[in-house]
C-alpha atoms as one frame of an Amber mdcrd trajectory, in Angstrom:
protein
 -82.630-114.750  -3.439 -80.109-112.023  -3.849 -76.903-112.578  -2.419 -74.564
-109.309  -1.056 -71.114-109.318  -0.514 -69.506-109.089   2.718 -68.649-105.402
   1.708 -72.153-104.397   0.602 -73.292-105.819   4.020 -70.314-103.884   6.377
 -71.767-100.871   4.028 -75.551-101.082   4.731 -74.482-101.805   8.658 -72.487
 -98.458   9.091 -75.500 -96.733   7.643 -78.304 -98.617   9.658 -76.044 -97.486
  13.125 -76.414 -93.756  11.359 -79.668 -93.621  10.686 -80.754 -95.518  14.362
 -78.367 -92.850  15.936 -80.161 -89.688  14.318 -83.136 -91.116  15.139 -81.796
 -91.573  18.376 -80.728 -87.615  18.619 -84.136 -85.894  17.172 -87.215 -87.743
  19.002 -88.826 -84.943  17.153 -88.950 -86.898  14.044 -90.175 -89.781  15.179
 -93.502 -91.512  14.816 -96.428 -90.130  16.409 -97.027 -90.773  20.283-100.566
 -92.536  19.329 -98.568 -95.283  17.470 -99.752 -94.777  14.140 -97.850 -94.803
  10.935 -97.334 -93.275   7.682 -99.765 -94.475   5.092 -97.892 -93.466   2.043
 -95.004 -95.530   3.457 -94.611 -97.968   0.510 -93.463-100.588   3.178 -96.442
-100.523   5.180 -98.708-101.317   2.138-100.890-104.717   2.694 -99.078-105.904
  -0.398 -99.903-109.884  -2.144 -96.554-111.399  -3.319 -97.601-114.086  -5.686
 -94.280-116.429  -6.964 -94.889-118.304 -10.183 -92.588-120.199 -12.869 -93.607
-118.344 -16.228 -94.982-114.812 -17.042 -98.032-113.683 -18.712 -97.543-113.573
 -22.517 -99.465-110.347 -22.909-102.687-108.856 -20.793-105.350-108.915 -23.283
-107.191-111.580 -22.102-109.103-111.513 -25.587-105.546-112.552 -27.213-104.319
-115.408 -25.140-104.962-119.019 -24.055-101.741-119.212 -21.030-103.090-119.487
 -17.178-100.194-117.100 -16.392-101.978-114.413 -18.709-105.295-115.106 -17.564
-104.630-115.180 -13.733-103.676-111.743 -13.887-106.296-110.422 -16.140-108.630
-112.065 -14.284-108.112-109.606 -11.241-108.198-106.097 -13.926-111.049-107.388
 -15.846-114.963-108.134 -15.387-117.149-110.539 -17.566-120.766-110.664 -18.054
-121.313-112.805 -15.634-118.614-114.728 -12.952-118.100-118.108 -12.033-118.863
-118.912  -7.895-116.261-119.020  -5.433-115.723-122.986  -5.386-117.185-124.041
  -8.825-118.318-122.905 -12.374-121.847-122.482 -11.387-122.005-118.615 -12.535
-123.472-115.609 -10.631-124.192-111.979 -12.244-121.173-109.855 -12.568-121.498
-107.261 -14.694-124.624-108.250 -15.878-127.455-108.351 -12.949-129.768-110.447
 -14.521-130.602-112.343 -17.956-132.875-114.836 -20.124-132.740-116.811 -23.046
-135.759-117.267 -25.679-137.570-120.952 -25.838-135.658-121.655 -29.234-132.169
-120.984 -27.142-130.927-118.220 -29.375-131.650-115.209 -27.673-130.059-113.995
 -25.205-130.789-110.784 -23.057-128.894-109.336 -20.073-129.688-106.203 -17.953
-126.299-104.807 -17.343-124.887-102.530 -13.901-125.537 -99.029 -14.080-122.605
 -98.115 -11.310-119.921 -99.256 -12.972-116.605 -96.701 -14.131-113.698 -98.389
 -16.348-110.329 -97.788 -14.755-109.503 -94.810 -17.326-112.497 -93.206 -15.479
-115.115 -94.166 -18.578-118.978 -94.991 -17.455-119.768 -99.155 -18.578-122.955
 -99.347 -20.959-124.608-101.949 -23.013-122.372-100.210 -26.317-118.904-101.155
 -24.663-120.244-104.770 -24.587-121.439-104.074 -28.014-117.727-103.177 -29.077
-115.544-106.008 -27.571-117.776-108.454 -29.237-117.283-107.211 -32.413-114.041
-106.445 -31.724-113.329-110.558 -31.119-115.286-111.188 -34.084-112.882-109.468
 -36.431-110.377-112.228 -36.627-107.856-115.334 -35.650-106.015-113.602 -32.881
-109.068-113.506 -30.667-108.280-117.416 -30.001-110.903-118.235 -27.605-113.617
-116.218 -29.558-112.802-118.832 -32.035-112.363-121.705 -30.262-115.783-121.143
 -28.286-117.977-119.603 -30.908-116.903-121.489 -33.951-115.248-118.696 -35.890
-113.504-119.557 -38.660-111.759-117.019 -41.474-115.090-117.423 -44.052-117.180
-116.795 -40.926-115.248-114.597 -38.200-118.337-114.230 -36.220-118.642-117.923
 -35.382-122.582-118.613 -34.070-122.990-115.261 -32.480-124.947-113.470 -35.159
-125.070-109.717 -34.099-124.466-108.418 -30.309-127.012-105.233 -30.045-127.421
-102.517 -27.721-131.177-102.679 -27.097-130.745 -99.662 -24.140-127.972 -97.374
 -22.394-128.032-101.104 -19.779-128.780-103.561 -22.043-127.320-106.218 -24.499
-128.749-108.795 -26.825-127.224-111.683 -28.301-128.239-113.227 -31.131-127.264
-116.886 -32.033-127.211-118.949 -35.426-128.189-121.613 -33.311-128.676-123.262
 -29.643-125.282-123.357 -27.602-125.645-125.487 -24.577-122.565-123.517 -22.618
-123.473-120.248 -24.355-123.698-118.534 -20.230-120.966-120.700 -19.150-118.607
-119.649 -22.096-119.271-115.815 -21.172-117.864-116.428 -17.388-114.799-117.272
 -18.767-111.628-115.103 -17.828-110.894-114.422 -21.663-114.308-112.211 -22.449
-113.325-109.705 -20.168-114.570-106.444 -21.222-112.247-103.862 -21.944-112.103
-100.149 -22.350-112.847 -99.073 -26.352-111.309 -96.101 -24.982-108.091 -97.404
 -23.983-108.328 -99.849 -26.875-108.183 -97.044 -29.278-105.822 -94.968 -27.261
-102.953 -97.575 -27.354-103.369 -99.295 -30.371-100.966-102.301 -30.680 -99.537
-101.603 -27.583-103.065-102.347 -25.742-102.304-105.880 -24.539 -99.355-104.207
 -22.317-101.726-101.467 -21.384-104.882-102.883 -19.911-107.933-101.579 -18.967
-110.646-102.974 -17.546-113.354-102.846 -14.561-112.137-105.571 -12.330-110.834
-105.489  -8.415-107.491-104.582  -9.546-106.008-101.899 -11.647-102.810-102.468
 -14.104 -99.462-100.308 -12.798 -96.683-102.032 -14.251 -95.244-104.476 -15.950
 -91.365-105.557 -15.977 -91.022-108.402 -18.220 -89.600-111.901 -17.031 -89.765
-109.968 -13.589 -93.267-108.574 -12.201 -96.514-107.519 -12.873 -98.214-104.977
 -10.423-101.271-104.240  -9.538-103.149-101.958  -7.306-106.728-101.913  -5.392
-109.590-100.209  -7.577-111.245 -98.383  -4.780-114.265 -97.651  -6.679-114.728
-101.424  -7.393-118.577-102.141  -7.924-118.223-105.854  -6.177-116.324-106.933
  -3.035-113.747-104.341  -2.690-109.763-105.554  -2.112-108.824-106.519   1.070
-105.435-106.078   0.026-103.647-102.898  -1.170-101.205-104.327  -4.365-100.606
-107.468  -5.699 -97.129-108.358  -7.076 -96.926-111.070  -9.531 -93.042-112.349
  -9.371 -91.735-114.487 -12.268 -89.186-116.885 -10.561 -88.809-119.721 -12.889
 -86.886-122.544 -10.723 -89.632-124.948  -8.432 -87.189-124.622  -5.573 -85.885
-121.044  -5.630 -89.671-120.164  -5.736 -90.295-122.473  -2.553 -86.925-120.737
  -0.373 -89.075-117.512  -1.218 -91.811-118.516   0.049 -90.127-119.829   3.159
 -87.968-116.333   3.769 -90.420-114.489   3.532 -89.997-112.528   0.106 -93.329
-114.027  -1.268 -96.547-114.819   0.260 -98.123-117.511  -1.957 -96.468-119.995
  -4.565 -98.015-122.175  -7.236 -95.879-124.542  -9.032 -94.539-125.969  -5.310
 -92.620-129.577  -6.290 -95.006-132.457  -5.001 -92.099-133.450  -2.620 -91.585
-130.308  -0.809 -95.460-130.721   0.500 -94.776-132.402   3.294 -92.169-129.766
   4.615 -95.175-127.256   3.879 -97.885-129.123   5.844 -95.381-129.500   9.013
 -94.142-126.112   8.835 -95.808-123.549  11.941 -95.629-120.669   9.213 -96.843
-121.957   5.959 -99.752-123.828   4.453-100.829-126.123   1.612-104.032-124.941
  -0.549-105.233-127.678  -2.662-106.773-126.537  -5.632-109.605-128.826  -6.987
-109.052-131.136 -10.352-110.062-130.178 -13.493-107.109-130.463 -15.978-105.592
-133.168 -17.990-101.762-132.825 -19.306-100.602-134.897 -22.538 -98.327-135.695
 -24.832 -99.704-134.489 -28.228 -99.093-136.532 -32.065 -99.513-133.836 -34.859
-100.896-136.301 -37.309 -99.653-134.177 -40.257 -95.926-135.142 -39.562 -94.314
-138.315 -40.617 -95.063-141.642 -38.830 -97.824-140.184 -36.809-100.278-139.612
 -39.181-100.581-143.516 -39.296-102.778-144.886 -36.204-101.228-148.045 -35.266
 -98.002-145.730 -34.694 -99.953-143.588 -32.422-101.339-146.502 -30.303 -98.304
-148.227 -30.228 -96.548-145.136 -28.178 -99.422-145.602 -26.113 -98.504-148.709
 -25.471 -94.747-148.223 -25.316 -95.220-145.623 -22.563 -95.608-146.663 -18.525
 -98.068-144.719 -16.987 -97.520-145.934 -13.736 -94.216-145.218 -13.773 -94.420
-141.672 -15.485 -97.258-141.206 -12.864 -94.817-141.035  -9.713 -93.464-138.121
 -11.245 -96.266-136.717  -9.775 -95.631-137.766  -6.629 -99.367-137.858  -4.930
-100.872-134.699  -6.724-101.553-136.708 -10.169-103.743-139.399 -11.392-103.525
-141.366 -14.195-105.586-140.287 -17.366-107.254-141.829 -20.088-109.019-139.473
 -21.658-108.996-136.011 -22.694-111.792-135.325 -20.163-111.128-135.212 -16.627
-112.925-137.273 -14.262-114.724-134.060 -12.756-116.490-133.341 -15.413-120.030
-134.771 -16.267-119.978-136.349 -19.504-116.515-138.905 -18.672-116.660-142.045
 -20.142-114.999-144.691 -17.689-116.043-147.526 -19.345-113.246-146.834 -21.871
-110.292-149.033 -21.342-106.661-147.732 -21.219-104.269-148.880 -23.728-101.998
-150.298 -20.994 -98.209-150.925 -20.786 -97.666-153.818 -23.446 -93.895-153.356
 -25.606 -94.107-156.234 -27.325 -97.784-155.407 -28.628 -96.199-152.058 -29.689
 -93.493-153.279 -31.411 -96.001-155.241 -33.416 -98.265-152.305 -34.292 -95.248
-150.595 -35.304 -93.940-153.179 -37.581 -97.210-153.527 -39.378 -97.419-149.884
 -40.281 -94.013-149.774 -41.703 -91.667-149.232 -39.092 -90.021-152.338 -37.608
 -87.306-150.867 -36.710 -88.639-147.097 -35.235 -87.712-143.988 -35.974 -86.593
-140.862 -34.904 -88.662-137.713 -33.976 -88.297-135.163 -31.831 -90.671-134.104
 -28.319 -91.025-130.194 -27.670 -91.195-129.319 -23.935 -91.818-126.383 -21.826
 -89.139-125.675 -19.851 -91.284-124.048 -17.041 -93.215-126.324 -14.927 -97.208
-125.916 -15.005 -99.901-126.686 -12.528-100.742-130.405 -14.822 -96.862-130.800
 -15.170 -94.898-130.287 -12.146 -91.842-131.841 -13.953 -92.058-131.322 -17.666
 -88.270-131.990 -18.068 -87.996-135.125 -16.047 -91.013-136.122 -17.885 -89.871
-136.169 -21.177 -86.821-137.529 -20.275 -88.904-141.000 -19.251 -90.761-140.867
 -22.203 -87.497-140.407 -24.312 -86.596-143.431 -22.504 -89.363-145.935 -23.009
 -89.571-145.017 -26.106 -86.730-146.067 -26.988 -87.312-149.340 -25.457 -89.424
-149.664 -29.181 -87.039-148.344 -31.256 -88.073-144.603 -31.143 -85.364-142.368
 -30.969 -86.599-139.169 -29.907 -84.406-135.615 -29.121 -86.214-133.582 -26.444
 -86.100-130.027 -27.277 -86.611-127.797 -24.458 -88.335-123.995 -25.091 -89.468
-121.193 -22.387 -93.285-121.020 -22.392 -93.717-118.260 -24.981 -91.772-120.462
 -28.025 -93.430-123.471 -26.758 -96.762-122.121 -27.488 -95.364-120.507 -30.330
 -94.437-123.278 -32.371 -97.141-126.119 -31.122 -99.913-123.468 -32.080 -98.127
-123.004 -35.715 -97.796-126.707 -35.882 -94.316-126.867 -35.689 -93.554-129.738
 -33.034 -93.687-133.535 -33.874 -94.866-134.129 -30.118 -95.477-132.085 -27.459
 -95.604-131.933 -23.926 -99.216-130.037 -23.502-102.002-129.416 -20.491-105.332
-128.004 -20.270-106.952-126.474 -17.378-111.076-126.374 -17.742-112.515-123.158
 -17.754-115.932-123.682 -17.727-117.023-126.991 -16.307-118.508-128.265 -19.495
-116.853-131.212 -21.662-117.413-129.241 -24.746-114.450-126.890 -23.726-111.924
-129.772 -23.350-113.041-131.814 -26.297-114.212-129.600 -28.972-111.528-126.761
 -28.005-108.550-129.302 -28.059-109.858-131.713 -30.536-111.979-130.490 -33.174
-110.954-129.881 -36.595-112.204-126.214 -36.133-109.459-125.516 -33.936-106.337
-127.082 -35.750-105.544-123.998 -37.331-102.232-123.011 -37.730-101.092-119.917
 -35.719-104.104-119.980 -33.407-104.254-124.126 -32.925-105.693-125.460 -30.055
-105.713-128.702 -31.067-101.958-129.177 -31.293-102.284-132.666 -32.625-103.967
-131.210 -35.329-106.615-134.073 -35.222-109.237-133.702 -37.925-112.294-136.268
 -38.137-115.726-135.420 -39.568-116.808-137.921 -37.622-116.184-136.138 -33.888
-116.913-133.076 -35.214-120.399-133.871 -36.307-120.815-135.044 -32.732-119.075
-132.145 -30.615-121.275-130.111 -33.357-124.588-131.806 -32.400-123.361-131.573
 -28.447-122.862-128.071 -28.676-126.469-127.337 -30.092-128.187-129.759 -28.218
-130.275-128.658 -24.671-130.623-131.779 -23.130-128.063-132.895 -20.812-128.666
-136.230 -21.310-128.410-136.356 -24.479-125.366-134.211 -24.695-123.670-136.615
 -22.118-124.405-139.951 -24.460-122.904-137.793 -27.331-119.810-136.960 -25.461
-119.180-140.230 -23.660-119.070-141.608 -27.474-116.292-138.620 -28.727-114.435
-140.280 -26.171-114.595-143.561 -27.727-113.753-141.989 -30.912-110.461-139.984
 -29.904-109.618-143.348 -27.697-109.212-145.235 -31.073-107.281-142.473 -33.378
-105.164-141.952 -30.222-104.415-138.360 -31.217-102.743-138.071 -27.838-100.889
-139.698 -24.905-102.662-138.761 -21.598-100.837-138.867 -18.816-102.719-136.876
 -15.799-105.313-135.194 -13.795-103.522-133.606 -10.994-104.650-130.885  -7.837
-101.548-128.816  -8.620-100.486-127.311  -4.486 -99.950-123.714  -3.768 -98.018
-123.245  -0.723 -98.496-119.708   1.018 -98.015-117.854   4.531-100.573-118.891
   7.102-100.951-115.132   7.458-102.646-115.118   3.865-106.478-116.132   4.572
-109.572-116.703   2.261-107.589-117.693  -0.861-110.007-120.196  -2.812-108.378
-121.847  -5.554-110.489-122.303  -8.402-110.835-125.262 -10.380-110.617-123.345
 -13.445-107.100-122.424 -12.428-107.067-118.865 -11.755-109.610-116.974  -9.492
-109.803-113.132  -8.149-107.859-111.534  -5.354-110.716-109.563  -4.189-111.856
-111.895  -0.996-108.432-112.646   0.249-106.429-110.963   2.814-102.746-110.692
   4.777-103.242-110.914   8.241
């Protein structure tokens, strides 16, 4: 909150008594006698204030694997199709209808005909044509790679050729069967852009974006705000509201006295012990949003002591998860495995490696290290929906740790350098999270533990895990039809990554958002970002 001098406010008093007095003196400028107001008044916009801790990274949604990124991208841009209001089940978006051929490698959707791209471009079957291939050119499209198996000999991944087979219709073609092929094409990332605009800005694109969604891109002050304002030609549900303002405020609590002055209008990132002052307040309210995220603490197993396993395990062992877990303070669960609970596929038969120091000092001395070592723990220093406390966090791991003999130096990054360096493999470990985007377990376990995705500048998998053995399973998952069968192959991955312990799970959480009671039909989605389009200020 700003803060004014005593001067500044004597100053802004003597000209409010001015201004009231002129009013005063010339009714004829005053509002009309029916009571309306003036519409271009930027005060009386019906404007969304949305607080958060971090801002986007860039807003080519193509580019980027943040939720700050893709929660604002998510309101400029359409997909094929969208996921439903309250779970990943998807419904036609940009695509009206579709069908896939018996061998599960054809794909054909019939696409809108009434759609304009914010630059003022018609939407046909060739722009679809062009992002695809656009994705397919390279590394920096991370999710195109981490979803369709691209790799640098094979930049296309499974998707064979995208065609324009009329003005409103697209054809995929696939190498082989993949099970969350629809899914996959919901997600926030395969937006479709403008070539137009794409061309227009070059390099500069991703702070230029242009796409069909709800909202349309106006400006963007970094570390500060994002705006946007309501497409009115919007094909879908049109905007309730008139401009939504995304406001970086870093600090959990400054973001919270916001919200309770009145400055903002909703809040994610609200500290788990501030809910109950939400939930008894006449003016605000909690909205839950539903579980489907795991944080951890990830081992790159090319550095040092953690490429040995017994290592690995014994920091499992050496680290309290009941303790670390009231961190959480309600909103968290403990976790076991990479896989949250809500998604088919979990394997709870798996047993946790417990809280056991002396068994960890054991495991330690027989690879090599009876006395520990020292190694280092990146952190974000911005607090995210799986880690309300990433600071305090570490700091208890630092401590338990060194209850074993591990001496480890916390080193504390904004957002940006901590994806930075744990996607270029810098770190040793790493405070990470995950937030599901499509419902299925192949997004959680093949995008943040497959081989295929440990590559350095565009990792993924940040502990840079890399069996054959997993990978021939998540491989077999991904081109398999049958449910069943794709759940006994994924409840066994989890056995797998149990044993090589390429991670410390902590938690599942449902992160809060606090907001105005005046704010109404906000749905939080369990993917962790969902459109603005069917909420309003009241």
């Amino acid at each position: 909150m700003k803060k004014h001098s005593l001067w500044s406010f004597i100053g802004i008093l003597i000209v409010s008594i001015f201004l009231i007095t002129a009013c005063s003196e010339d009714s004829s400028s005053s509002s009309p006698d029916d009571g309306s107001t003036d519409s271009t008044d930027s005060g009386d916009k019906n404007t969304l204030v949305f607080g958060r801790g971090a801002d986007s990274v860039q807003l080519d949604p193509a580019k980027v694997t943040d939720g700050e990124s893709l929660y604002v991208t998510n309101q400029i841009y359409d997909t094929l199709v969208r996921y439903k209001e309250k779970n990943t089940e998807v419904r036609p978006a940009l695509a009206t209808e579709w069908n896939v051929s018996e061998d599960g490698k054809t794909w054909t959707f019939k696409l809108r005909e009434d759609v304009t791209f914010h630059d003022g471009t018609d939407f046909t079957a060739e722009d679809v044509v062009f992002n695809f291939e656009r994705w397919a050119t390279g590394g920096e499209y991370a999710y195109y790679g981490y979803m369709f198996g691209a790799t640098e000999d094979n930049p296309a991944g499974i998707i064979e050729k995208v065609e324009a087979t009329g003005d409103y219709e697209v054809t995929f073609t696939l190498t082989q069967p993949n099970a969350p092929f629809l899914y996959t094409l919901a997600m926030p990332p395969f937006g479709i852009a403008s070539p137009e605009a794409i061309e227009e800005h070059g390099e500069n694109y991703f702070k230029n974006p242009v796409g069909t969604g709800p909202f349309v891109f106006e400006e963007w002050v970094k570390d500060d705000s994002i705006t946007l304002s309501k497409n009115p030609d919007y094909y879908g549900e049109k905007p309730k509201v008139e401009e939504v303002i995304f406001r970086v405020i870093p600090d959990n609590g400054a973001r919270f006295m916001e919200l309770q002055s009145g400055s903002i209008d909703v809040m994610n990132g609200l500290n788990p012990q501030d809910i109950e002052q939400v939930e008894s307040s006449d003016d605000l309210q909690i909205i839950r949003r539903p579980s489907m995220n795991v944080s951890y603490m990830a081992m790159n197993m090319e550095k040092g002591p953690l490429k040995e396993k017994k290592v690995r395990q014994a920091i499992n062992l050496a680290i309290d998860k009941k303790k670390l877990i009231t961190l959480y303070e309600g909103i968290g669960k403990e976790a076991k495995n990479p896989l949250p609970p809500s998604i088919w596929g979990y394997n709870d038969d798996i047993e946790d490696y417990g809280y056991d120091v002396e068994e960890a000092k054991r495991l330690l001395a027989e690879a090599g290290y009876p006395d520990g070592f020292q190694i280092t723990l990146d952190i974000m220093s911005n607090p995210r929906p799986y880690m309300p406390q990433p600071k305090v966090t570490a700091q208890v791991i630092q401590q338990m740790l060194g209850e074993v003999g591990i001496e480890v130096e916390v080193i504390e990054n904004d957002w940006d350098t901590h994806l930075a360096k744990t996607e270029n493999g810098e770190h040793e470990m790493a405070l990470m999270g995950w937030i599901g985007d499509n419902g299925d377990p192949d997004n959680f376990l093949y995008v943040l533990l497959d081989k295929d995705n440990a590559k350095k500048g565009s990792a993924g998998n940040y502990a840079f895990y890399k069996s054959d053995e997993l990978h021939d399973i998540l491989i077999e998952a991904q081109t398999t039809m049958d449910k069943e069968k794709r759940t006994e192959l994924y409840m066994e991955a989890q056995e797998i990554i149990h044993e090589d312990a390429p991670w410390v799970p902590i938690a599942h959480t449902t992160p809060p958002l606090a907001a105005n009671k005046s704010v109404t039909g906000y749905q939080p989605h369990p993917t962790g970002s969902e459109p603005f389009n069917f909420l309003d200020i009241k």
